[in-house]
C-alpha positions in Angstrom: 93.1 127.0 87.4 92.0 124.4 88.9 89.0 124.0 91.1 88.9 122.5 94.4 87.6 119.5 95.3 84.2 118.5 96.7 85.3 117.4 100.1 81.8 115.4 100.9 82.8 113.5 97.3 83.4 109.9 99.0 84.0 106.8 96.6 83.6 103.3 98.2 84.2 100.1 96.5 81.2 97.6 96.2 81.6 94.7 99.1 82.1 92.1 96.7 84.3 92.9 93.7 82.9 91.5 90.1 85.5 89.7 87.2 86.5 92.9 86.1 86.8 95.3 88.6 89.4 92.3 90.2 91.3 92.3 86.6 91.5 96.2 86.6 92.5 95.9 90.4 95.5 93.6 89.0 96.6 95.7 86.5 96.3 98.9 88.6 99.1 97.2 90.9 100.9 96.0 88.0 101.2 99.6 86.5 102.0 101.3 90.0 104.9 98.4 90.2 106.3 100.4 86.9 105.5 97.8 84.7 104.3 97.4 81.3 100.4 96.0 81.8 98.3 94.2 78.9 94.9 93.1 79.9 92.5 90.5 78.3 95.2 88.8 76.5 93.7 85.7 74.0 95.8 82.9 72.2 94.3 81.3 69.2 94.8 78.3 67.1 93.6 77.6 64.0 91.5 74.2 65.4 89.7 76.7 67.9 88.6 79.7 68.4 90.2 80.2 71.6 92.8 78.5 73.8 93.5 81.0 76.7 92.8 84.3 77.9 95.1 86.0 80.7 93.7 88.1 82.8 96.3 91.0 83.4 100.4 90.7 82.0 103.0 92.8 83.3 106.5 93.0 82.0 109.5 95.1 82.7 113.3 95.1 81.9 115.1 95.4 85.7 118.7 94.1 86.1 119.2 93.0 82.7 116.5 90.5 82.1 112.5 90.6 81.5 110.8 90.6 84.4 107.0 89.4 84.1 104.0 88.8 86.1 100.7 87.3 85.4 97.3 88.5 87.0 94.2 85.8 87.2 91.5 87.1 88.5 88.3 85.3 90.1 84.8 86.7 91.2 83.1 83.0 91.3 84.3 79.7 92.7 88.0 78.7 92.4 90.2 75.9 93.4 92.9 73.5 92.3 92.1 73.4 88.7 92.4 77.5 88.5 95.9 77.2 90.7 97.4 74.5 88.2 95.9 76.3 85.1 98.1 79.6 86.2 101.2 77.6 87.4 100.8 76.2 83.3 100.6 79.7 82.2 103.7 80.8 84.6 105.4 78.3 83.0 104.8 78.6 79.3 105.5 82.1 79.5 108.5 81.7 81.5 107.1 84.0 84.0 108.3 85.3 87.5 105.3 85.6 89.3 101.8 84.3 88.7 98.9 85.9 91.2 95.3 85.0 91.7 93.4 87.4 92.7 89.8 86.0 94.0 87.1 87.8 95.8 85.5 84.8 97.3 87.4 82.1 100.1 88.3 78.8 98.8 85.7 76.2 99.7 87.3 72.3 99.3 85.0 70.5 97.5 82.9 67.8 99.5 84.4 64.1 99.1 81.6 62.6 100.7 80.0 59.7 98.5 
């Protein structure tokens, strides 16, 4: 049987999210979407040890076809670079959707000289 719970148990989240807890995050709402989740995913090449590293992957089969996602996730500074590295990925993986998940506002970069 089992017992019941605690009710002055309370669970907060942190106000600022780190790396990982915004990958688990990402493949928490991949999993509850019913699909297929793969974190920390690394492609290497003989030349180098390694060449990328995806964050969260989901995949499901809906309507006849592979349907897949890919999770980026960002604790730090991000900007274009990070937006056309995951369009890339989307890309060479032929996938659906790409997401980046960031914890922290984009900041343009100063172009003052």
């Amino acid at each position: 049987m089992r017992e019941p719970m605690d009710e002055k148990k309370v669970i907060s989240l942190p106000d600022e999210l780190d790396a990982d807890q915004i990958e688990h995050l990402g493949a928490a709402i991949l999993a509850v979407g019913g699909l297929y989740v793969k974190k920390n995913i690394t492609e290497k090449v003989v030349t180098r040890e390694e060449v990328e590293e995806i964050d969260a992957f989901g995949s499901a089969w809906k309507d006849g076809r592979p349907h897949r996602v890919i999770i980026e996730a960002k604790s730090g500074d991000w900007g274009a670079r990070d937006l056309f590295t995951l369009l890339g990925r989307k890309v060479y993986l032929e996938a659906d959707v790409a997401v980046l998940l960031h914890s922290k506002e984009f900041t343009p970069p100063n172009m003052e000289s």
